[in-house]
PDB file of N, CA, C, O and CB in Angstrom:
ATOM      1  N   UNK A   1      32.358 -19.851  -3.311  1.00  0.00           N
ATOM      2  CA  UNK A   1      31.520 -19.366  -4.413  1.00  0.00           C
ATOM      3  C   UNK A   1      30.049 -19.637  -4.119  1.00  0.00           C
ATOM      4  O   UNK A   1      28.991 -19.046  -4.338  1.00  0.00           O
ATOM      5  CB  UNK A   1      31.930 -20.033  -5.745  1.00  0.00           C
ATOM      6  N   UNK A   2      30.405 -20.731  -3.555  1.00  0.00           N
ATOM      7  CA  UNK A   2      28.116 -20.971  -3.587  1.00  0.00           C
ATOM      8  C   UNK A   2      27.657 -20.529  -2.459  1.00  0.00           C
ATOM      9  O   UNK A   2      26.467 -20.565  -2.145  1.00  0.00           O
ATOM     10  CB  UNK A   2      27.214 -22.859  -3.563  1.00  0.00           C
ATOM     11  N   UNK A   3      28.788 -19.974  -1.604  1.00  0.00           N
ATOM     12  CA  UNK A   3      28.044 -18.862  -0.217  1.00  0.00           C
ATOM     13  C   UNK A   3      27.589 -17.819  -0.480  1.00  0.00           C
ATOM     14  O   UNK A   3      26.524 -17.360  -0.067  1.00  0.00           O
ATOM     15  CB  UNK A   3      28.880 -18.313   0.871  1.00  0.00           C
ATOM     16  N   UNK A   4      28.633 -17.149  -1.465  1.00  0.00           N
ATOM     17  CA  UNK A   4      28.334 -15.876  -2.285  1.00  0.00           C
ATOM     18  C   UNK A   4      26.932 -16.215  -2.727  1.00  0.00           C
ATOM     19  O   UNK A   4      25.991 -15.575  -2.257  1.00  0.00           O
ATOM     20  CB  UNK A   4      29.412 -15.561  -3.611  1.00  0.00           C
ATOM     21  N   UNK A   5      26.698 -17.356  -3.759  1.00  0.00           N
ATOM     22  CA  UNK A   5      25.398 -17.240  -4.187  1.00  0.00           C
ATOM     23  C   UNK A   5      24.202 -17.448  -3.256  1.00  0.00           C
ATOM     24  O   UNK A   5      23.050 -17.248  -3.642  1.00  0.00           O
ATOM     25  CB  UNK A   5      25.296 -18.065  -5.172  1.00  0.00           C
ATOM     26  N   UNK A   6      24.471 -17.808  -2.159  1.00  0.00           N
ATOM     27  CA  UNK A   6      23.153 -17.561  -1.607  1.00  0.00           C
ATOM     28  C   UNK A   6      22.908 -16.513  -0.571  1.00  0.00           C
ATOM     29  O   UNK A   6      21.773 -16.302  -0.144  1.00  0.00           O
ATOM     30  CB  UNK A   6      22.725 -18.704  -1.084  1.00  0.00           C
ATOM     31  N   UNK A   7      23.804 -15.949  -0.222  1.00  0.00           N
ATOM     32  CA  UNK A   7      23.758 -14.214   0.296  1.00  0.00           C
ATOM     33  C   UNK A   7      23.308 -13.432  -0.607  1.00  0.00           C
ATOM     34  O   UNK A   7      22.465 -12.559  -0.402  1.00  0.00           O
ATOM     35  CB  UNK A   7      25.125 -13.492   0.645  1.00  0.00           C
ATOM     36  N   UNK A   8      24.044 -13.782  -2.108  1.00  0.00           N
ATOM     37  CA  UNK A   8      23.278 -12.815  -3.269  1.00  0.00           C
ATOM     38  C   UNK A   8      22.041 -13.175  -3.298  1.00  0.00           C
ATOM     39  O   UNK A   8      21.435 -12.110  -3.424  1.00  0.00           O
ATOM     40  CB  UNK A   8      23.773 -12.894  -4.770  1.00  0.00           C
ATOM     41  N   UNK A   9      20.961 -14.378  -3.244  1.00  0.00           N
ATOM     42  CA  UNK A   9      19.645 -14.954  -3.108  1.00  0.00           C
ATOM     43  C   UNK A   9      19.080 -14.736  -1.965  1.00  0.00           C
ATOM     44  O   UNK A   9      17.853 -14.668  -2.047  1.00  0.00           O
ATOM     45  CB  UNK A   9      19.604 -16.231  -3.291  1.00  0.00           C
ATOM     46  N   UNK A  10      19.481 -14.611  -1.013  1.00  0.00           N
ATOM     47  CA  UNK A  10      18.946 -13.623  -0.171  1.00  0.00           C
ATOM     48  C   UNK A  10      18.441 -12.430  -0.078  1.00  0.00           C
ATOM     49  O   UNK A  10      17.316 -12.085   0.285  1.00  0.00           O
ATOM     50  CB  UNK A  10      19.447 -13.488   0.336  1.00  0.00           C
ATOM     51  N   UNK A  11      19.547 -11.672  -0.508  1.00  0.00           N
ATOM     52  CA  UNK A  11      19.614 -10.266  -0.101  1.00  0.00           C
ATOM     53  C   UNK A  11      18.264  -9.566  -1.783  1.00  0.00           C
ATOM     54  O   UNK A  11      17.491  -8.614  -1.891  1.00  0.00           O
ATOM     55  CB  UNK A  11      21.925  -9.591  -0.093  1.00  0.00           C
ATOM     56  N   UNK A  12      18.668 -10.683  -2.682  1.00  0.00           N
ATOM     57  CA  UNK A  12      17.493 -10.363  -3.360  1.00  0.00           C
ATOM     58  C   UNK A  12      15.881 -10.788  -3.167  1.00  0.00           C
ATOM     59  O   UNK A  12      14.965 -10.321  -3.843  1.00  0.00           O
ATOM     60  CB  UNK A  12      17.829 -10.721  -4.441  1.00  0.00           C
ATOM     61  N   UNK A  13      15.771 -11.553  -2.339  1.00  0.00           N
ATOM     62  CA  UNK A  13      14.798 -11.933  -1.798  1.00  0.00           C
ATOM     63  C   UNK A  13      14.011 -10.483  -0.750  1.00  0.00           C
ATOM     64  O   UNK A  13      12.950  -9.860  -0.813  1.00  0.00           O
ATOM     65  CB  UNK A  13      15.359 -13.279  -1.059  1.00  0.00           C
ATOM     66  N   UNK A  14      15.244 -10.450   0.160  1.00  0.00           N
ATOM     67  CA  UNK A  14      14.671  -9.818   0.919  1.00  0.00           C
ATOM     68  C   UNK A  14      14.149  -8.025   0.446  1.00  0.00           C
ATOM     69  O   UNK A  14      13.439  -7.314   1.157  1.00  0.00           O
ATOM     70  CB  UNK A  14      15.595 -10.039   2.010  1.00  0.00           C
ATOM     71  N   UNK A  15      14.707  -7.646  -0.850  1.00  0.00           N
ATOM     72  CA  UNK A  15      14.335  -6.949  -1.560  1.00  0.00           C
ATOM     73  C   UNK A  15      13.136  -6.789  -1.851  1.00  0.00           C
ATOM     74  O   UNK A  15      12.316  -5.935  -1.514  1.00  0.00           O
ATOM     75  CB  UNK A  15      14.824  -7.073  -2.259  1.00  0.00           C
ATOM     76  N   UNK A  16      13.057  -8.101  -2.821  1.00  0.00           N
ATOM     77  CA  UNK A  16      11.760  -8.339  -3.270  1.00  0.00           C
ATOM     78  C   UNK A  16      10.352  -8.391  -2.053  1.00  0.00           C
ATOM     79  O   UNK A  16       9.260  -8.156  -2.570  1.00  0.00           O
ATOM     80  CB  UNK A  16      11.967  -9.735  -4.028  1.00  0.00           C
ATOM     81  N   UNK A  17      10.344  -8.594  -0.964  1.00  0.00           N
ATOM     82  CA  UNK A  17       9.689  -8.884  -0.035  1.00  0.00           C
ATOM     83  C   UNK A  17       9.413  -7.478   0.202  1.00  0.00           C
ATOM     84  O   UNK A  17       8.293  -6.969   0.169  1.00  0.00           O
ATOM     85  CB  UNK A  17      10.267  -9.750   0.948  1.00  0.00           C
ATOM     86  N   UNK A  18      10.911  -6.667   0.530  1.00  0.00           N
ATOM     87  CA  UNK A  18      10.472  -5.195   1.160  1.00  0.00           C
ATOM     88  C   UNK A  18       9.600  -4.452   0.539  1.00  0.00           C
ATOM     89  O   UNK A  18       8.753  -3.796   1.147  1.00  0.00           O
ATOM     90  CB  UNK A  18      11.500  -4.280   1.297  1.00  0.00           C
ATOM     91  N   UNK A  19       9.704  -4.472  -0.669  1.00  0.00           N
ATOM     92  CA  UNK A  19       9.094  -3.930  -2.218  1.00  0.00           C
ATOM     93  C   UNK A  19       7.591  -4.368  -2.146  1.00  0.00           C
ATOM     94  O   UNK A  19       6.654  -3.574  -2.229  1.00  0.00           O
ATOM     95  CB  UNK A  19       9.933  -4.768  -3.766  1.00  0.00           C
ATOM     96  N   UNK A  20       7.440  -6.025  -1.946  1.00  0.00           N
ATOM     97  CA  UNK A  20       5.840  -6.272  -2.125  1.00  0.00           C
ATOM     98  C   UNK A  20       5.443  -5.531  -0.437  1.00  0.00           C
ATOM     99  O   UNK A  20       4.307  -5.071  -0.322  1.00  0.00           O
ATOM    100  CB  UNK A  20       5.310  -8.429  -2.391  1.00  0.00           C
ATOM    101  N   UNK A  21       6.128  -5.470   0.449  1.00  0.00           N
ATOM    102  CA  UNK A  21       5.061  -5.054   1.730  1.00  0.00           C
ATOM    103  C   UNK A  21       5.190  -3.485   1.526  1.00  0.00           C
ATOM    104  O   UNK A  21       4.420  -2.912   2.296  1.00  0.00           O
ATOM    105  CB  UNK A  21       5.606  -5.635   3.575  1.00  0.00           C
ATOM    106  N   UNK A  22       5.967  -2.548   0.682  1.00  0.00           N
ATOM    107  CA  UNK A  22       5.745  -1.181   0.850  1.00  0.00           C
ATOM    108  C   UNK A  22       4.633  -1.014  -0.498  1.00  0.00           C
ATOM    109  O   UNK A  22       4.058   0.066  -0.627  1.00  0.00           O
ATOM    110  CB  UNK A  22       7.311  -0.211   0.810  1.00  0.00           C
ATOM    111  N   UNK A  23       4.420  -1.923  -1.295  1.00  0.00           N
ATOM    112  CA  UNK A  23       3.290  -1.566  -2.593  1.00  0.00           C
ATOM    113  C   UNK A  23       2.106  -1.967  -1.523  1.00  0.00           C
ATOM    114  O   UNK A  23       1.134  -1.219  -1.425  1.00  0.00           O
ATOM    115  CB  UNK A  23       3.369  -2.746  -4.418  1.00  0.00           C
ATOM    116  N   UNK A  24       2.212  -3.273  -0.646  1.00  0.00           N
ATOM    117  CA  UNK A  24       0.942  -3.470  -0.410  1.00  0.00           C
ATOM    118  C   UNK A  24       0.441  -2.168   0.559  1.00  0.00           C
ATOM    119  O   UNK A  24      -0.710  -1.733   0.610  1.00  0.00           O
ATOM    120  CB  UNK A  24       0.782  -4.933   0.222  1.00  0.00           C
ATOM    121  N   UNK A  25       1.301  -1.800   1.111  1.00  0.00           N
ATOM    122  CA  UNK A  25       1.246  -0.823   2.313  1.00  0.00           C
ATOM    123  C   UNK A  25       0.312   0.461   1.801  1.00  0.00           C
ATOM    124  O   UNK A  25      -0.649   0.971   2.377  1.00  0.00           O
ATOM    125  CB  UNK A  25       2.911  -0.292   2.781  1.00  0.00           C
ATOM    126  N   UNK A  26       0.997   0.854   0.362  1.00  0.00           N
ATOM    127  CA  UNK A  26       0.457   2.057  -0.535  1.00  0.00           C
ATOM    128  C   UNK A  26      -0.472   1.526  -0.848  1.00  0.00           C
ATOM    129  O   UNK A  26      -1.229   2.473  -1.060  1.00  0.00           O
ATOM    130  CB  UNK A  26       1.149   2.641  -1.694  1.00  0.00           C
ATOM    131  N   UNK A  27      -1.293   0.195  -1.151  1.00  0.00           N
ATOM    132  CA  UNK A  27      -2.273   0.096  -1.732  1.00  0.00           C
ATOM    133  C   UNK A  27      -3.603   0.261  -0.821  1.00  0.00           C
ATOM    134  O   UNK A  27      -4.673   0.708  -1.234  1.00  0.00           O
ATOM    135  CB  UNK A  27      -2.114  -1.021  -2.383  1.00  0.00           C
ATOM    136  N   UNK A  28      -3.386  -0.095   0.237  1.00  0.00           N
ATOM    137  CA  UNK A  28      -3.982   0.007   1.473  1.00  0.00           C
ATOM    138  C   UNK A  28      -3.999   1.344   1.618  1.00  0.00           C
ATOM    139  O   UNK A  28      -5.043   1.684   1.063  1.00  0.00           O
ATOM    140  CB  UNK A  28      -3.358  -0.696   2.559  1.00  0.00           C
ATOM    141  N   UNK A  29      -3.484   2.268   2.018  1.00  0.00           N
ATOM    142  CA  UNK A  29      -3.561   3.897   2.063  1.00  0.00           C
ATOM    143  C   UNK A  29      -4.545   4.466   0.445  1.00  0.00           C
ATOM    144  O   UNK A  29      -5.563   5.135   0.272  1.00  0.00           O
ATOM    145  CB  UNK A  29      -1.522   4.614   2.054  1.00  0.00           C
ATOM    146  N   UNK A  30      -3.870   3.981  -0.187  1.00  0.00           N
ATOM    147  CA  UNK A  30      -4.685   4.370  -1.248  1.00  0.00           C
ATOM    148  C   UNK A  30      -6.443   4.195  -1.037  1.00  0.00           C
ATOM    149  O   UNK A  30      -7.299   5.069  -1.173  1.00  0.00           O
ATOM    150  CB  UNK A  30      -4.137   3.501  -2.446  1.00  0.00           C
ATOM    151  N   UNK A  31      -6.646   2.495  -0.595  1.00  0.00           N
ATOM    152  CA  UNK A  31      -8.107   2.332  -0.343  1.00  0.00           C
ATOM    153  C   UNK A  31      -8.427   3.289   0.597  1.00  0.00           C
ATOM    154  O   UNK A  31      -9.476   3.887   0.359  1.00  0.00           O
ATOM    155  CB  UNK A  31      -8.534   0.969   0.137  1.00  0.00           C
ATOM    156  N   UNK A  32      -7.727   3.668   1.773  1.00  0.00           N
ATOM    157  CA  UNK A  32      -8.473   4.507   3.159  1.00  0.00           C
ATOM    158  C   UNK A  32      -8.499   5.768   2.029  1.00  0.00           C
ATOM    159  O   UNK A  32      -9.652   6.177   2.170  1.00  0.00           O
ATOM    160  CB  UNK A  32      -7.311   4.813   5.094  1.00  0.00           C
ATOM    161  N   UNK A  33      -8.088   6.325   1.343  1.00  0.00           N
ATOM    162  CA  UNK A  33      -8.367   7.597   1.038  1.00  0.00           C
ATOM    163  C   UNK A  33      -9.266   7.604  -0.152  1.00  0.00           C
ATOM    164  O   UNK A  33      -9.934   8.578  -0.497  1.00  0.00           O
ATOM    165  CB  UNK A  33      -7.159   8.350   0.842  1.00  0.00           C
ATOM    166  N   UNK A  34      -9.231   6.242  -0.862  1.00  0.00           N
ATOM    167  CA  UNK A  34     -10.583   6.408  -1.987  1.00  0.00           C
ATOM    168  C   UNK A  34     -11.974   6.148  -0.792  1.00  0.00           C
ATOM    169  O   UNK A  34     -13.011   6.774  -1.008  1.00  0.00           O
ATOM    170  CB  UNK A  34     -10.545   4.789  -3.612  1.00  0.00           C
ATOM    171  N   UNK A  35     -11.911   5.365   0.224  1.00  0.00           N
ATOM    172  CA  UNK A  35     -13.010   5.359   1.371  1.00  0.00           C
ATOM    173  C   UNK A  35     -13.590   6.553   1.919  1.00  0.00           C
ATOM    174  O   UNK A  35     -14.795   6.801   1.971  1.00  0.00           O
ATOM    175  CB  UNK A  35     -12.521   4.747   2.492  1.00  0.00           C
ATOM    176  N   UNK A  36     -12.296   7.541   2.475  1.00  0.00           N
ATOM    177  CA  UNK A  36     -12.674   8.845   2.770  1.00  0.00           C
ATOM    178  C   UNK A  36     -13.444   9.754   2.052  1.00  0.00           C
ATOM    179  O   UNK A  36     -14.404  10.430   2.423  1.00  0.00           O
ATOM    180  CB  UNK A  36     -11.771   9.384   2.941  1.00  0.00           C
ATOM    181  N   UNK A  37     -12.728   9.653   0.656  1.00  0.00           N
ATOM    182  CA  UNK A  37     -13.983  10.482  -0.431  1.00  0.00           C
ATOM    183  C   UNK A  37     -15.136  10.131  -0.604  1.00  0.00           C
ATOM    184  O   UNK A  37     -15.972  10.964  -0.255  1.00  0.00           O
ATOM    185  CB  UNK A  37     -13.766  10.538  -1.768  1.00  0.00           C
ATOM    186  N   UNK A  38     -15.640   8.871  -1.162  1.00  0.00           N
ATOM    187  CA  UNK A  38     -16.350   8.425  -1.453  1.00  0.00           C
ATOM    188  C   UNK A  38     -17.141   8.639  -0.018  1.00  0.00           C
ATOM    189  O   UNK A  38     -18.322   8.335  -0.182  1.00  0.00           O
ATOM    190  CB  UNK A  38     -15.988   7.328  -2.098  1.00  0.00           C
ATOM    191  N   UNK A  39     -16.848   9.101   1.448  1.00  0.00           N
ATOM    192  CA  UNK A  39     -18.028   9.215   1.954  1.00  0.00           C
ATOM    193  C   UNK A  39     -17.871  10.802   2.470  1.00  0.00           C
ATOM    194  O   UNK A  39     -18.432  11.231   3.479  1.00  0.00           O
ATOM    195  CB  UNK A  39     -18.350   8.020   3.065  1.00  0.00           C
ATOM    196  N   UNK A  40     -17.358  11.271   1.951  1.00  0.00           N
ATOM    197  CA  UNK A  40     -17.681  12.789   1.643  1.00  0.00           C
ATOM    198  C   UNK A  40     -18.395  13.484   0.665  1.00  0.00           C
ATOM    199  O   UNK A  40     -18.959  14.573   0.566  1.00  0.00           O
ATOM    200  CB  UNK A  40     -16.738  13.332   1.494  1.00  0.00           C
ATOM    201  N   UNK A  41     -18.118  12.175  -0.249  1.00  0.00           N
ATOM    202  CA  UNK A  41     -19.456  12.357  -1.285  1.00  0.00           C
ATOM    203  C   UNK A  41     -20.540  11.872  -1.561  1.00  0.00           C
ATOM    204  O   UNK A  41     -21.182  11.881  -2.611  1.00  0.00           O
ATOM    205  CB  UNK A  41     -19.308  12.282  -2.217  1.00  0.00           C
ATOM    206  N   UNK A  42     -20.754  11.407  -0.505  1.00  0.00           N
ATOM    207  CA  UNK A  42     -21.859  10.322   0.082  1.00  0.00           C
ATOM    208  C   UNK A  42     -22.847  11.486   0.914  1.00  0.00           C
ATOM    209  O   UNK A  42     -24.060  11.653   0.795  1.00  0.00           O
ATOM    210  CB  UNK A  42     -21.028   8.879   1.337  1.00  0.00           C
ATOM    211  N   UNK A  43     -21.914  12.185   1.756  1.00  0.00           N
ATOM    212  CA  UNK A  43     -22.475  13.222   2.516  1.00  0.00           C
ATOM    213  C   UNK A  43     -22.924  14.604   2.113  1.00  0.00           C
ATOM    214  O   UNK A  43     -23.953  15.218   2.392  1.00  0.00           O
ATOM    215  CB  UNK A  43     -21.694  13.395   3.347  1.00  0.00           C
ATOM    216  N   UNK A  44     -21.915  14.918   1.406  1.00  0.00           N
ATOM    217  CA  UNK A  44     -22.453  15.918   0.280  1.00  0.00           C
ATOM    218  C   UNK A  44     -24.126  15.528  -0.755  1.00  0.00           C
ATOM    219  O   UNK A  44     -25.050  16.306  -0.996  1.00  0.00           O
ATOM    220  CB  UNK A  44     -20.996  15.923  -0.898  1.00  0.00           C
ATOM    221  N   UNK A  45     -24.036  14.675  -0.989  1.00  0.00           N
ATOM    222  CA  UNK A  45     -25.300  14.166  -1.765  1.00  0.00           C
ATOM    223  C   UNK A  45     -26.517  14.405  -0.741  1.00  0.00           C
ATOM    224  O   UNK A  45     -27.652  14.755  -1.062  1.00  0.00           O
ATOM    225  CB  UNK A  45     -25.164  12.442  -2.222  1.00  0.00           C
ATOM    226  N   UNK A  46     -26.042  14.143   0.568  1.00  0.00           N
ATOM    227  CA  UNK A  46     -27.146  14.126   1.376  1.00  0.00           C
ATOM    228  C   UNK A  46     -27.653  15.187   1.920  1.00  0.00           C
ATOM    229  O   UNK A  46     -28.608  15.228   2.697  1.00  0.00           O
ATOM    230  CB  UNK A  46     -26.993  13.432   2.229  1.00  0.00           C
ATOM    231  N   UNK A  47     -26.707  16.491   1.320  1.00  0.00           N
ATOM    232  CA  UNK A  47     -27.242  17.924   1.798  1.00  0.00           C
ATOM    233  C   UNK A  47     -26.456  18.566   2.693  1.00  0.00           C
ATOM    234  O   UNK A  47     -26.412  19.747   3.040  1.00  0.00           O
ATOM    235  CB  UNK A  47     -28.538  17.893   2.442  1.00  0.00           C
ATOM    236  N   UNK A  48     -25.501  17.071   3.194  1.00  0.00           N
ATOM    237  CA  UNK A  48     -24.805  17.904   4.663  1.00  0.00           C
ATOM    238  C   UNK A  48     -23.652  18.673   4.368  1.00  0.00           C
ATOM    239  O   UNK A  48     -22.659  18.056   3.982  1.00  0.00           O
ATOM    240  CB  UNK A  48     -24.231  16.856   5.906  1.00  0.00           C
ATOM    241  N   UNK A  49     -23.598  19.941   4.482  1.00  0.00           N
ATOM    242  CA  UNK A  49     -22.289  20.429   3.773  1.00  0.00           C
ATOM    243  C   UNK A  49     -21.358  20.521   5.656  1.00  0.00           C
ATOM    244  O   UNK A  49     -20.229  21.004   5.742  1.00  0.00           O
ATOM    245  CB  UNK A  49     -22.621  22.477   2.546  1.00  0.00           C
ATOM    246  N   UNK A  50     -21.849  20.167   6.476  1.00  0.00           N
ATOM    247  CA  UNK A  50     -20.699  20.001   7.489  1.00  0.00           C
ATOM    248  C   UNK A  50     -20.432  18.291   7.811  1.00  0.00           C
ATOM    249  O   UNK A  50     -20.617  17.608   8.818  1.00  0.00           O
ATOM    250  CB  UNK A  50     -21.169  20.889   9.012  1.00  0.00           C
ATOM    251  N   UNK A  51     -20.181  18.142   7.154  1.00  0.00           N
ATOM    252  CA  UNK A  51     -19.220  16.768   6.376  1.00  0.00           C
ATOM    253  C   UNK A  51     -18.014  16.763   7.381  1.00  0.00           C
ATOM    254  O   UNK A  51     -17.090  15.963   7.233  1.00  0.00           O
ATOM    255  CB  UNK A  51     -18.519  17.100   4.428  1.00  0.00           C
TER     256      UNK A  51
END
């Protein structure tokens, strides 16, 4: 019984882990693409329309 419980504590662990590195992963992509705009509209402001 208490092997069971710690394979079950595991396997939820390792869940939880996969979960925080694929949010952090998206959060990171998210910044490169609020970065990308923000200097397309950085460039646009500056007149350059070949951005």
């Amino acid at each position: 019984m208490q092997n069971n419980n710690v394979i079950a504590t595991e396997v939820a662990e390792k869940q939880r882990t996969s979960g925080k590195a694929r949010f952090t992963a998206y959060m990171q992509g998210m910044k490169k693409l609020e970065r990308k705009a923000q200097m397309q509209k950085e460039a646009m402001m500056k007149g350059g329309t070949n951005a």
